[in-house]
Each structure stands twice: as C-alpha cells, then as structure tokens.
C-alpha positions as CSV (number, residue, x, y, z in Angstrom):
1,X,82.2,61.5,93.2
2,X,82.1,65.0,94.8
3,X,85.5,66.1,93.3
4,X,84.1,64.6,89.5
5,X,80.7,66.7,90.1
6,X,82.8,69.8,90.2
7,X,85.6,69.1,88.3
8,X,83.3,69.0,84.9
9,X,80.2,71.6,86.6
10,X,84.0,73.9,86.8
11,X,84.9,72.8,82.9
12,X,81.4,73.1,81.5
13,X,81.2,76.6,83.0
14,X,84.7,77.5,81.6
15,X,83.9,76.0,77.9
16,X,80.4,78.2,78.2
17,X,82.7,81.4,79.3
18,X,85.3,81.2,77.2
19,X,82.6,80.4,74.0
20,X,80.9,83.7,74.4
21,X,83.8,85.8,74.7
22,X,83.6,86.9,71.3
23,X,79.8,87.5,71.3
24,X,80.4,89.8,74.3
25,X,82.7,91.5,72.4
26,X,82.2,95.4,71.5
27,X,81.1,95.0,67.6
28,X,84.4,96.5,65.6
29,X,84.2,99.7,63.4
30,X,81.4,101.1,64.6
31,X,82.3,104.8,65.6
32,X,79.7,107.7,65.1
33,X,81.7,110.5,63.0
34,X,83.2,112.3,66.1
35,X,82.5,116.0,63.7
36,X,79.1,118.0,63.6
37,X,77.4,116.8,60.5
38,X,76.1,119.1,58.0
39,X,72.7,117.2,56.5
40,X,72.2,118.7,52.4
41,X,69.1,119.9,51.4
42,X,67.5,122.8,50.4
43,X,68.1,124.5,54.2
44,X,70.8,122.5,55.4
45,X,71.3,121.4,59.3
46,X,73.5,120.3,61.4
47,X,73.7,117.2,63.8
48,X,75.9,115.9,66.2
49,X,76.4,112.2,67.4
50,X,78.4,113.3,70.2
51,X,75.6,115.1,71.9
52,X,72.6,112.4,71.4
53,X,75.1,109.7,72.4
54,X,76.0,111.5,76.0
55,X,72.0,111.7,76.2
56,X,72.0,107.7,76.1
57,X,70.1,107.9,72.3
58,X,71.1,104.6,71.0
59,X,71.9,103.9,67.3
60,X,68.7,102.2,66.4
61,X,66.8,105.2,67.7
62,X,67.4,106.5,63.9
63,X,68.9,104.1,62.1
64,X,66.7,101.1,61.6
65,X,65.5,98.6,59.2
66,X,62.7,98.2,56.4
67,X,60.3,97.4,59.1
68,X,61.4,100.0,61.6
69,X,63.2,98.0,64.1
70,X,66.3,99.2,65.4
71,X,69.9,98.3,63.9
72,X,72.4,97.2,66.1
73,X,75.9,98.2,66.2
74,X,76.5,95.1,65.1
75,X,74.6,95.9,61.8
76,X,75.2,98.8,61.9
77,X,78.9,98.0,61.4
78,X,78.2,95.4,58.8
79,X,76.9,98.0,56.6
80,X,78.9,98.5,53.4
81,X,80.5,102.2,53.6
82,X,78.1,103.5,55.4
83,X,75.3,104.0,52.7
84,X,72.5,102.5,54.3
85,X,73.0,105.0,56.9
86,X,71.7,107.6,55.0
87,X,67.7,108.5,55.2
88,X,68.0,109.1,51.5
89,X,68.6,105.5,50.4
90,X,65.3,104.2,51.8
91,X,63.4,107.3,52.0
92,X,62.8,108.5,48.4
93,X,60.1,108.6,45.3
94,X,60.1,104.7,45.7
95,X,59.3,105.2,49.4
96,X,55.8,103.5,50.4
97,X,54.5,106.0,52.8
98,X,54.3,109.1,50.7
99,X,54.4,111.6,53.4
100,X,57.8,109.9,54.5
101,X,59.5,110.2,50.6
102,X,61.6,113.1,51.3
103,X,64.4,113.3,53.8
104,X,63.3,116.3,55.1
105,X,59.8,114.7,56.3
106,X,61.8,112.2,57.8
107,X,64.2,114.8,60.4
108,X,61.1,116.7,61.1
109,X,58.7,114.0,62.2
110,X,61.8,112.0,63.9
111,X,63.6,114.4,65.4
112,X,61.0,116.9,66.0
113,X,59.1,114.4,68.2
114,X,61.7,113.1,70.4
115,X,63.4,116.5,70.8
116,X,59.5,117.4,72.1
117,X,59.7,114.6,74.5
118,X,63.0,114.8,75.9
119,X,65.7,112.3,76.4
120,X,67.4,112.0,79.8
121,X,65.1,114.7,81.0
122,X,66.5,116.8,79.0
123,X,64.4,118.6,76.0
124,X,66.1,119.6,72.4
125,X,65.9,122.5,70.7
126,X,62.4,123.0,68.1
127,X,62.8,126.1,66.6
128,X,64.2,126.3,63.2
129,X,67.1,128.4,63.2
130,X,68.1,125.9,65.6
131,X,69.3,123.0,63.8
132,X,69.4,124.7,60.6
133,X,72.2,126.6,59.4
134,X,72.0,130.4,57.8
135,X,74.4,131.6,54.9
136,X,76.6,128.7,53.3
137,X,77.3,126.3,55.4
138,X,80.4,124.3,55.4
139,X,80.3,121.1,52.7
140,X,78.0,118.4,53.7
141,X,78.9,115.4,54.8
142,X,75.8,113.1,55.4
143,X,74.1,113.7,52.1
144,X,70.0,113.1,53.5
C-alpha cells in the first residue's frame, strides 16, 4: 500500500512539474534595444535600458497598461512591433488626464520622480542637460 502511496504522490508530482515547464519559461522576444535611445521631441533625450535594467527597474516600471498597472514581459512581448511601447500612442490630445497629453509631461513626472528617489540606492541624474542632448542629435529611434 506504501509502495502505491508513493508511486502515484511520485507521478502526480512529475505530471505537475513537467505541466509548468513552459509557464516557467523566460517569455520569448522580449529584449530591451541593447543601444542608447534617442527620444524625439522638441529637446530630444536619450535613455538607456541597459543602465535601468542593471539598477533592477523592471519593465512595468514604465510600460504599463490603461489603468497603470505594470506590463509583463510576457505582454510586453505580445505587443505587435513594439508600438504600444511608445508613450505617444496612449499619451496624446485624446489622453484623459490633460496634464499627462504630451510625452514630454509624461518623462518629466516619471522619470523625474524616481530618478529623485533612487533605485538601488543609487539616485539619477535631474538636471537638464543631463538626459537631454545639445546640437543634433543622432536620428531617433523611440519616437515619444
């Protein structure tokens, strides 16, 4: 009876294991661009994924849904080319919140704040030359 008990406790736990393999699985094509953005607008800036993601700042810390909860990677992923990713397709004249229409509300209040606060103990940079670029920058990329 002892030798049943464990024989199916053994198979249940393998059927269980070998069921959520794939959801364990790292979600595919999602890679941050590995080069230093150049964000449009009328003083363009630049951003790096590389840096944020060695800080530990997840995805979802920007990129995030209607009601501002955080994308996964998964969803991230399941995107289609990478247009929802931009600021600009959400925030814009049709934008609710007024003060949040333009993408250049968006960076400052976002990035402004948390670069205030620190990540990892570690505080970014606030001042404007900063982040944004003098003379003509190279082409942009993200389009916000």
């Amino acid at each position: 009876m002892k030798k049943l008990i464990t024989g199916l406790v053994m198979a249940m736990g393998l059927s269980v294991t070998v069921g959520m393999v794939p959801a364990m699985a790292a979600p595919q094509g999602v890679k941050a661009p590995a080069q230093e953005l150049t964000i449009d607008g009328k003083k363009p800036a630049r951003f790096n994924h590389a840096t944020h993601l060695k800080l530990g700042v997840s995805c979802g810390q920007c990129h995030h849904d209607a009601k501002h909860q955080p994308l996964t990677e998964a969803a991230i992923s399941g995107l289609p080319a990478g247009e929802k990713l931009r600021c600009a397709t959400c925030h814009n004249e049709g934008f609710a919140n007024a003060k949040l229409r333009k993408p250049m509300a968006v960076f400052h209040a976002r990035c402004q704040e948390c670069h205030k606060q620190g990540v990892a103990n570690k505080k970014g940079p606030t001042s404007c030359k900063d982040c944004h670029i003098a003379g003509k920058p190279k082409k942009a990329i993200e389009g916000c």
